[in-house]
ROZA-841863 format. One line per 8 residues: number of its first residue (from 1); for each residue x, y, z of N, C-alpha, C. Coordinates in pm, whole numbers, plus 50000, padded with zeros to 5 digits. Example, Ala and Ser with C-alpha at 12.3 -4.5 7.8 and 13.67 -1.06 7.14 Angstrom:
BEGIN
1	51319/49431/50780/51230/49550/50780/51320/49670/50780  51285/49775/50708/51367/49894/50714/51290/50003/50787
***
This chain:
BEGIN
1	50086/49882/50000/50000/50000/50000/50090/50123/50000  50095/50208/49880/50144/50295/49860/50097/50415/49937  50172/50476/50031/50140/50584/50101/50199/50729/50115  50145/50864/50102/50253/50975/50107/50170/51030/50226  50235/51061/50376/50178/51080/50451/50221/51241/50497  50247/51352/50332/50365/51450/50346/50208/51581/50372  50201/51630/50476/50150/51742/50495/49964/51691/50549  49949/51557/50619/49864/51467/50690/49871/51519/50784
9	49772/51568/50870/49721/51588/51004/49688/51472/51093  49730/51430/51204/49693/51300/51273/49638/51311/51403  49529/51315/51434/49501/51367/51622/49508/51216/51666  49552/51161/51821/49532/51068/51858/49352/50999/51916  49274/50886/51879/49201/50883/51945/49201/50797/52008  49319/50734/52094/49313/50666/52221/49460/50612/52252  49511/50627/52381/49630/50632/52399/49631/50561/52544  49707/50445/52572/49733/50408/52675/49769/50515/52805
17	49771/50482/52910/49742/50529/53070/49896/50618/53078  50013/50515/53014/50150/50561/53069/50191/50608/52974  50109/50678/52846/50185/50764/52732/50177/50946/52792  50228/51002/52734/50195/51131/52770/50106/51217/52632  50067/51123/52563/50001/51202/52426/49840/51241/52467  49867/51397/52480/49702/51387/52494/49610/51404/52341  49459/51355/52383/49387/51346/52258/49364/51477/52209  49387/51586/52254/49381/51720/52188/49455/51718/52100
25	49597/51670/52107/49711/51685/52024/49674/51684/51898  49760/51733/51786/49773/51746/51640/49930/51724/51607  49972/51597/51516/50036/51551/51438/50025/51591/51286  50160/51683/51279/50121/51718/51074/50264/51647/51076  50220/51592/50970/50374/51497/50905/50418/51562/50786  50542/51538/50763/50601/51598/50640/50693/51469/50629  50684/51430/50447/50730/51371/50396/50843/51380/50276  50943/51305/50293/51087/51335/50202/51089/51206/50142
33	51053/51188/50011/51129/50999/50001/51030/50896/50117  51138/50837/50205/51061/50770/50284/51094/50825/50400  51127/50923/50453/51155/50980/50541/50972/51071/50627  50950/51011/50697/50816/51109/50796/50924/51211/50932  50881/51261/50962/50920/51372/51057/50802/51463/51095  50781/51526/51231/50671/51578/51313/50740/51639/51433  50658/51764/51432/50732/51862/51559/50549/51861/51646  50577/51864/51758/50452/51851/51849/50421/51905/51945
41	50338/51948/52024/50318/51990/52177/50207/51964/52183  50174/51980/52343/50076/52022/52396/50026/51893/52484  49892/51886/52576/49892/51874/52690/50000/51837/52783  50040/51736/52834/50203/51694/52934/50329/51659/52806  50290/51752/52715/50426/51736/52630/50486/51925/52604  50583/51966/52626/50605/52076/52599/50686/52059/52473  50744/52007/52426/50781/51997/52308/50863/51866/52256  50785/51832/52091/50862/51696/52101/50869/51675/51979
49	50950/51574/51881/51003/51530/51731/51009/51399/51745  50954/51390/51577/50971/51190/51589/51018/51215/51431  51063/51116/51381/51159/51042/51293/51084/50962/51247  51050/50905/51171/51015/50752/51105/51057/50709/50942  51105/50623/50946/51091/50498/50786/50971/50489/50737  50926/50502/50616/50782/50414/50576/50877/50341/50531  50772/50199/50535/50805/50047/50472/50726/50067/50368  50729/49957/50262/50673/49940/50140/50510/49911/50118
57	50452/49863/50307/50307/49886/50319/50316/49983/50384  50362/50112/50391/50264/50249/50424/50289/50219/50576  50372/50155/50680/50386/50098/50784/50519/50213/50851  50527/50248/50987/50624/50353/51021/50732/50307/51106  50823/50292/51108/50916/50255/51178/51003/50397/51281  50993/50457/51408/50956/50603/51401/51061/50530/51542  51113/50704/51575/51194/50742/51696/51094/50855/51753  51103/50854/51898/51067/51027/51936/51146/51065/52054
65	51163/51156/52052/51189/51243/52187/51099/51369/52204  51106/51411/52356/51005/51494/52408/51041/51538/52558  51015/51665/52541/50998/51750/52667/50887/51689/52761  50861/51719/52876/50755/51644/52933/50742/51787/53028  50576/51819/53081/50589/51939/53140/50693/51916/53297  50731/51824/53330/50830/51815/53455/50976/51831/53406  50994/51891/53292/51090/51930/53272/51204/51793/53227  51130/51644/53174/51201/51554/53163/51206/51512/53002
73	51333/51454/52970/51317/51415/52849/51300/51265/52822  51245/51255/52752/51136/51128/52744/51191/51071/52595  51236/50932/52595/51278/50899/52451/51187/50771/52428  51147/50731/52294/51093/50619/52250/51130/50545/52157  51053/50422/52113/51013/50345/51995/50890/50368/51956  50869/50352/51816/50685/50317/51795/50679/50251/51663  50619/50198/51642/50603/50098/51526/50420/50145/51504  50412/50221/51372/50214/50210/51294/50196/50125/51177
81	50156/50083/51233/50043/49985/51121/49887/50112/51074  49919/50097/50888/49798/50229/50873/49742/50102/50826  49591/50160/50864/49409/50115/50800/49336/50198/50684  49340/50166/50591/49244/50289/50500/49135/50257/50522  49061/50376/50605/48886/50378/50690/48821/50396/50507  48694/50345/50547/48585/50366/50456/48577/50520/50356  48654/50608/50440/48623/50804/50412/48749/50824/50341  48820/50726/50321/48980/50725/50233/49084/50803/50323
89	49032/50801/50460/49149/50890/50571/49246/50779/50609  49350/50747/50702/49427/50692/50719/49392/50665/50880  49359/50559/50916/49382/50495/51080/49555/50430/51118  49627/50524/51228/49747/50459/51242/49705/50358/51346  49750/50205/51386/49737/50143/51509/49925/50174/51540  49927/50220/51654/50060/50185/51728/50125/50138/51834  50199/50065/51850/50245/49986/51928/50400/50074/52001  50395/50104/52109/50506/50205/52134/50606/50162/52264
97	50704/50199/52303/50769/50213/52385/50879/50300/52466  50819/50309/52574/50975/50423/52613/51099/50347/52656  51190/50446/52568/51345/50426/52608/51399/50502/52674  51330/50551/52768/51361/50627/52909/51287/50604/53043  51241/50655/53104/51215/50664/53271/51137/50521/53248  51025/50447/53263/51015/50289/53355/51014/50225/53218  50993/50262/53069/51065/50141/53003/50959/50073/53009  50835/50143/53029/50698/50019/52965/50690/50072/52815
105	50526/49968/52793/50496/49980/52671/50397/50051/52674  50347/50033/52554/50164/50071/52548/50113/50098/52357  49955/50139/52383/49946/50129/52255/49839/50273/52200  49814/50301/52075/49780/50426/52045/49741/50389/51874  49620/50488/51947/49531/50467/51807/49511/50640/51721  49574/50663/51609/49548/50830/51531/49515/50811/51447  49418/50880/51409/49294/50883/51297/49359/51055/51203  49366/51015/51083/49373/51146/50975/49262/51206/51037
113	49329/51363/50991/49208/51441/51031/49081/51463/50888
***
């Protein structure tokens, strides 16, 4: 599934307990090649950037780091699997992890706007 996800809006609509992404948030992606990249804020995030690969199904292979409002920096993994919904928008499922403070997991669901 061929995907260009370059100038896509993404809000989250559901995010595990130990992420800090709130559902207000807005994700705009910009796309190079296969290169995704995203600058972010807002609710317990004061500022944050992610990185990702697309794979050859439209799939993200992504880094992030982030400010956290306690003044901590917060690093991850995340791996999306996209859904093309019925409305031709894009459903990401993601599977994530931090590579900083307790090093759990969790999972997160962003719907195109």
């Amino acid at each position: 599934m061929e995907i260009n996800y370059n100038n896509k809006v993404f809000n989250p609509v559901s995010n595990s307990e130990n992420g800090e992404v709130d559902l207000s948030m807005q994700f705009r992606y910009k796309q190079e090649g296969n290169i995704v990249t995203s600058t972010y804020a807002g609710g317990r995030i004061r500022s944050g950037h992610l990185i990702a690969l697309v794979d050859e199904n439209g799939g993200l292979d992504m880094r992030y780091h982030q400010i956290n409002t306690h003044g901590e920096v917060m690093t991850g993994i995340c791996k999306s699997v996209p859904e093309m919904m019925p409305n031709g928008k894009i459903r990401l499922y993601e599977k994530w992890k931090w590579t900083a403070g307790d090093f759990s997991e969790g999972e997160s669901v962003l719907e195109e706007q």
